[in-house]
C-alpha positions in Angstrom: 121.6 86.7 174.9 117.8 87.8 175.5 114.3 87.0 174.1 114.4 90.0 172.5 118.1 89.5 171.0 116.9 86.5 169.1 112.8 86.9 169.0 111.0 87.0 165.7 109.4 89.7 164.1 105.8 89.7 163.5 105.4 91.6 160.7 107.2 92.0 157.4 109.6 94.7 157.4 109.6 95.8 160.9 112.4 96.9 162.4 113.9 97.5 165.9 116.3 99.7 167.5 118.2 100.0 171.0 119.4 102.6 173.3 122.4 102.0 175.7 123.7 104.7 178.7 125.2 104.9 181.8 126.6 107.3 184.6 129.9 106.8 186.9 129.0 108.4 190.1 133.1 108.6 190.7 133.0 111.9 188.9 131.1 113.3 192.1 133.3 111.6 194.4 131.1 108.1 194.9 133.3 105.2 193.5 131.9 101.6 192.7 128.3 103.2 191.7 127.5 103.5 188.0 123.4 103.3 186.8 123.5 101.2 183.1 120.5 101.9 180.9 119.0 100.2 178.4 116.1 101.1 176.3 114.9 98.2 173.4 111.7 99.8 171.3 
């Protein structure tokens, strides 16, 4: 779990939101690489 999992909020009624994605590179013919992504705003 991260800081920003668990962190507080500093004002009332804010909100958060979080963007996962990734890409297997075995489609073009290189297995064992993949690129995760994670965007937190």
């Amino acid at each position: 779990m991260t800081e920003s999992m668990i962190g507080t909020f500093q004002r009332a009624g804010e909100t958060t939101w979080q963007d996962r994605h990734g890409y297997d590179f075995a489609k073009i013919r290189i297995p064992g690489l993949t690129n995760p992504s994670q965007n937190r705003h």
